[in-house]
Each structure stands twice: as structure tokens, then as C-alpha cells.
C-alpha positions, 0 to 999 in steps of 0.5 A: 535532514538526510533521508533515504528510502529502502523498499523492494518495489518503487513506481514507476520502476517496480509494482505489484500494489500499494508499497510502489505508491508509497515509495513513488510518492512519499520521497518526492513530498519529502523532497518538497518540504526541504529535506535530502532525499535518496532511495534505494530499489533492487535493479529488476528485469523491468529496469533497464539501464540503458532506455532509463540512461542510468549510470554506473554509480559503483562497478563491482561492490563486494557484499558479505553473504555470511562468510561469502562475498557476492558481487552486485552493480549499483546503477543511479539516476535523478528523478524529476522530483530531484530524487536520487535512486539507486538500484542494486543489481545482481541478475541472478536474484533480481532479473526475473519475470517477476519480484517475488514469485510465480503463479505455483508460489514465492521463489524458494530463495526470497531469502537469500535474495532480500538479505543480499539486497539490505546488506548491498544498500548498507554496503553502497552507502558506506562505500560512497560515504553518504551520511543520513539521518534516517533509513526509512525501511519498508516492509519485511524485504527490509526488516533486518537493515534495523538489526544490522544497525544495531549488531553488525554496523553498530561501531561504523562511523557513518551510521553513528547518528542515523536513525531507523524507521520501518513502515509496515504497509501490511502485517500478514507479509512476514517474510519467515524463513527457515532457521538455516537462512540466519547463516547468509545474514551473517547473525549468530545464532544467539539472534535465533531465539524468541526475544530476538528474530525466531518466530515459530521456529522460523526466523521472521525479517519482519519481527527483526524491524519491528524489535530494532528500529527506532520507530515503527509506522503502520499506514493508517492510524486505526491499523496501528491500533488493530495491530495489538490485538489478537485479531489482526496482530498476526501473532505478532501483537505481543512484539508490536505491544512493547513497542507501541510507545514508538508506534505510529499510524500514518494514511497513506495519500493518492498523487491527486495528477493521477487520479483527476477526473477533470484531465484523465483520458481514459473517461468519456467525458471530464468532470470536476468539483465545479463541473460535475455534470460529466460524471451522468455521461460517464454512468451512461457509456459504462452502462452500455459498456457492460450491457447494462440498462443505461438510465441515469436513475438506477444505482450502479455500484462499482468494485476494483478489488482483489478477489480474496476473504480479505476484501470482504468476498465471503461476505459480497458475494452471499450479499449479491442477490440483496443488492439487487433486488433493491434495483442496483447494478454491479460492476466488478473489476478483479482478479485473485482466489479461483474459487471466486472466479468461478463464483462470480462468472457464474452469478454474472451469467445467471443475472444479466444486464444487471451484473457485469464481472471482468476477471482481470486487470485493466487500469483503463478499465478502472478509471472507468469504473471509478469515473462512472459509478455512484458508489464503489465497494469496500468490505474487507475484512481489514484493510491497512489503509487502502487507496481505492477509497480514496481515489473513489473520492475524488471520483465523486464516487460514493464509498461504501465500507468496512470500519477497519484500518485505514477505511475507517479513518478516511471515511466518516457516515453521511448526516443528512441533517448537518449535511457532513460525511463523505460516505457509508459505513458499518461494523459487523463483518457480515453480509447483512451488514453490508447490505444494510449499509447499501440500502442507506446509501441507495435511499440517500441516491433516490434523495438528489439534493442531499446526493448531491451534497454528499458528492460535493462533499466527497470532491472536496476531501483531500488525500495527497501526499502533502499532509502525510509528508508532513507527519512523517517529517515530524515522526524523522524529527521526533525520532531524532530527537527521542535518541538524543534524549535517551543517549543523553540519559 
């Protein structure tokens, strides 16, 4: 198959969280299991044509803005994976500091620019005829490439057979926009109503893709679940119910080179499944790193998060004094909400050489924390799939977490007595609960064989790509097929 990749953000040319990771990696895995691949990214400030040697794919490509036209370059290189990537250029949307917004909010013309960025991709692959299977689209920034398929590029010759999937990676980004930004899309307004792309009295990219596309995947299977329920369904759990028959849950994975404690710099000493001794002098150097009392025998809890209700901070931190009164560390590396800040430093300040906080982010700083800690944090209060625990797997680094989304699916409780599981877990979405599954941990920490076979355990899981590839190959296939069948009919 043919397939092409349609995101706003890829790494390693554009990030700001786990989409980049998806679209770095997924086409790549594609690619590997025999298929064609392609991927389409907007050309941002961080993206230089010349230190990258990209070409010129198309010079001046006319895109229709409503009843405008703006003009965009369409740059494109080949990966190392043998990806072909295309990015779309326009300075005036995409050369800034940042992809969607500053410190004060997101940039009042998201609209206007993530419109122009589906109908450039759309325009390019026509304009270059190249024919593809699938359009695999991600996230509300690629919402209505679905709806154009289905209204305005419904008799195009090239996209007579290609399908449509849209991964939602996470449902609270919506991209709603006032009701004046239908006139740019170039929809009529018969399209502004509830059956259609009206939200609230808004107009929602993320609605549209989920009403037209031929298939819908959310990134863990039991987030597909939680997403028809009122509570995590964002008010769109009526919309996703009817289409729940084409809806899908598939894990994101981590790039195992990347997250590798046998090869990676940043640690004080390499580890691995056959040698895990290292993993001690790590605990130690991250101890003294941050003023702790450096003694391999006290627990040290690790967390990399962003400091926000949704990662569980209303219930960690009320949780903090618990913890350490059953003889844990703390180390805590993030940055998000102020209040939080302000929360943490000063509970820090209150108990140290037991806590440490560093609000910031520093993925060297990272690695550490993973590579050194006994066990790492995850409470949130949902979670779409999440790759902290898993990257905390690989670390021989015990996770602790929420059962929701994509936690819940990656991480099984530990049975002593069978000696399976690679972690903890609880239910209720309190600070209680929390502590209490801490407390079981730290009891099975002060047990070293079965610690021992717990970490033995976690090493051994696997989380690449290469399984999840495989199921989305199979979704490409079923989708095809599925149309097939109903345009028999």
C-alpha cells in the first residue's frame, strides 16, 4: 500500500509532545513492513531548508482560501528510513517562534493557518499525482483533509480510491474556532450545523474527522473506551458513539535505540537486562546529584511529567507528606500550571535532603531520573497512552499508575506469587489511593528477590513500534477493505 502521513508536528523537525513521536516513528515502521511511505509536515521556523539540503518539490503551488488563493513552497527530502517528507511552506503562518501559540495563548489565526495547511497537502498531492491508499490524519490540525475528501474533492480522480484514517492522540484538543472560519475552508454553511461541523456554536476541525473519515484510532485501546463515556468524552462521546463500530485502540510504542540504558551517554554507568548491576551506581550519583542521602536501601521515586490536574498533581501532591513518611525520596522533573510551581518549591524547601523539584525541562536530566530511580509516578487523571511508562520499563524502573488510557493497558499489578506484572496500580482518583499503591510497592522494594524479578520483568516488556505497525497495517487493510465491501453493496 501507498500511504501518506499528515501531521503538524514530526521529530525530529517539530515537537511539542507525543504526536512528534508518532509521526517520527510510526511511518518509519511502515516503511519496514513493505509498504510506500510519505508524510506531510508544515515547513516551521526550525526547519531549514538549506542545513537540511531540502529540495524544491514545487515552486509556487496556488492554495484556495475560500474564495482566495495563497501561494505556499512545497520543499521535500528522503529520510534514512526512505521516508519521503514534504513540508509545506508559507512563512507568514509557519515561520515563528513557536507551532501554535505563545505563553499568553494560541495564535488567534490557528485557523486560518491549519486550513491552509490541509488544502496545501491536498493541493501538492494532486498537483504532483501521487495516488495513495490511505491519508492517515492526525489530530484536530488535520480534522478536515476527511470532509474535503467527502465534499469538495469528492469527484478528483486521484482520491477516487484512497481511504481515510484520523488518529486522535488526545481528545481535549479540539481546534474549535469561531463560526466566521468556515468561510476560509471553503464549506458552505449547510456544513455549520450539529449533524455536521458545529460544536457549541463553534466550528470544531476535530468533529469533522471524526464524522468523515473511514476510520477512527485513538492511541491505546482502553482510551477508545473511555472516550464514549461522558467523562472523558469531552462532549464528543455522542459523535465518537456512532462511529464506534470503525473505532479503534491502538498503543503508541517508544524507539527502544533511544531509550537504551545499555548504550545511553547521559547515565552514570550502563545497564541492561543481563547486566543490571549499574542501574545501583545510578541511584547513587542521582542522590547525590540532588542532595539526597545517597543509600542504595532507601526507595527514591522518580517523576518527569507536566505539572497539570491531568497528570494527577491535585492528587501527588496532597499525597507528598505520606510518601515520605514511609522513608521515600522524591525526585521531580517538570514544568506547567504556576500554582504548581510555587506548590512544589515550596514543599521542597520545607523538606530537604528528602525532596528534590527542578521546574524545568532537561531531557538529559530525564534520562537520569529514569535511569536512577526505583520506581517512577504516573497518576493522572487520564491518560491517552502515555510513554513515560513505558520508557520507565525499559529503564528497570518500577511504574507506579492511574488504571486509565493507555496505563492501564501497558501496566499489569505484580503477583508475588506467580511472580508476573511489571508494575502497580490503582482505581479511585484520590491521593489515598495513590499512597496505597506506593505503600505496596515499597513493601515489595524491602523484598530483593521478588524486586528483583519484578525489574527482570519490566526489562523484558516490549514497547517499539514494531507491534503497533503491524496493527495499523491491519486497520489500512480492513479499512480498504470495509469500503470495498459497502461500495459493492
Amino acid at each position: 500500500m501507498k500511504i501518506v502521513f499528515i501531521a503538524s508536528e514530526m521529530a525530529p523537525f517539530a515537537k511539542t509532545g507525543g504526536l512528534a513521536d508518532v509521526t517520527g516513528s510510526l511511518p518509519r515502521e511502515i516503511r519496514l513492513l513493505g509498504h510506500e511511505v510519505i508524510a506531510f509536515v508544515p515547513r516551521y521556523k526550525s526547519v531549514d531548508p538549506m542545513s537540511l539540503g531540502l529540495e524544491v518539490a514545487v515552486e509556487r503551488l496556488r492554495v484556495p482560501m475560500g474564495s482566495e488563493k495563497e501561494a505556499a513552497r512545497i520543499y521535500k527530502t528522503r529520510l534514512d528510513s526512505g521516508v519521503d517528507c514534504y513540508f509545506i511552506d508559507h512563512p507568514e503562518f509557519f515561520c515563528r517562534d513557536a507551532l501554535y501559540g505563545t505563553p499568553l495563548g494560541d495564535y488567534p489565526d490557528n485557523d486560518r493557518r491549519f486550513t491552509f495547511f490541509q488544502r496545501a497537502v491536498l493541493e501538492t498531492l494532486v498537483y504532483l499525482g501521487i495516488k495513495s491508499d490511505i491519508l492517515h490524519c492526525h489530530d484536530w490540525q488535520t480534522g478536515l483533509i476527511p470532509v474535503y475528501l467527502k465534499i469538495l474533492y469528492k469527484k478528483t480522480p486521484l482520491f477516487q480510491k484512497t481511504k481515510t484514517i484520523f488518529t486522535i492522540h488526545n481528545l481535549a484538543y479540539q481546534g474549535t474556532f469561531p463560526p466566521d472560519s468556515l468561510a476560509a475552508t471553503g464549506f458552505g454553511w449547510e456544513e455549520f450545523r450539529m449533524e455536521r461541523l458545529e460544536f457549541y456554536g463553534k466550528i470544531s476541525f476535530l468533529k469533522g474527522g471524526i464524522l468523515d473519515a473511514d476510520t477512527v484510532t485513538t492511541v491505546s485501546e482502553r482510551y477508545a473506551r473511555e472516550i464514549l463515556t461522558p467523562e472523558f468524552g469531552c462532549g464528543l462521546e455522542g459523535v465518537l458513539s456512532k462511529r464506534k463500530d470503525r473505532l479503534h485502540g491502538v498503543v503508541n510504542g517508544i524507539d527502544p535505540q533511544e531509550w537504551d540504558p545499555e548504550i545511553d551517554e547521559d547515565l552514570a554507568e550502563n545497564y541492561s537486562l543481563k547486566r543490571p548491576s549499574g542501574k545501583t551506581t545510578n541511584k547513587i550519583d542521582l542522590q547525590k546529584e540532588n542532595g539526597l542521602n545517597p543509600d542504595v536501601k532507601i526507595p527514591l521515586l522518580g517523576m518527569v511529567t507536566r505539572l497539570a490536574d491531568q497528570k494527577g498533581m491535585d492528587i501527588f501532591i496532597p499525597a507528598i507528606s505520606a510518601l515520605l513518611e514511609m522513608g521515600a525520596q522524591i525526585v521531580l522533573l517538570g514544568t506547567g500550571e504556576e500554582k504548581y510551581h510555587q506548590m512544589l518549591r515550596d514543599i521542597a524547601k520545607k523538606n530537604k535532603g528528602k525532596i528534590a523539584v527542578h521546574i524545568l525541562f532537561d531531557s538529559k536530566m530525564a534520562k537520569r531520573i529514569y535511569g536512577g530511580s526505583d520506581m517512577m509516578l504516573f497518576p493522572s487523571y487520564y491518560e491517552p497512552c502515555g510513554l513515560g511508562q513505558m520508557i520507565a520499563l525499559r529503564f528497570g524502573t518500577i511504574p507506579v499508575v492511574r488504571a486509565t488510557g493507555g496505563l492501564a493497558d501497558t501496566i499489569q499489578e505484580f503477583d508475588g506469587t506467580r511472580r508476573l506484572g511489571n508494575g502497580f496500580l490503582f482505581e479511585d482518583y484520590t491521593s489515598e489511593a495513590l499512597g496505597a499503591a506506593c505503600r505496596r510497592a515499597l513493601s515489595l522494594f524491602r523484598a530483593p528477590e521478588l524486586w528483583n524479578d519484578l525489574i527482570q520483568n519490566a526489562m523484558q516488556c516490549d514497547f517499539s513500534w514494531a507491534a503497533s505497525a503491524k496493527k495499523y497495517v491491519k486497520i489500512y487493510e480492513l479499512t480498504k477493505r470495509q469500503a470495498t465491501e459497502g461500495s459493492e453493496k
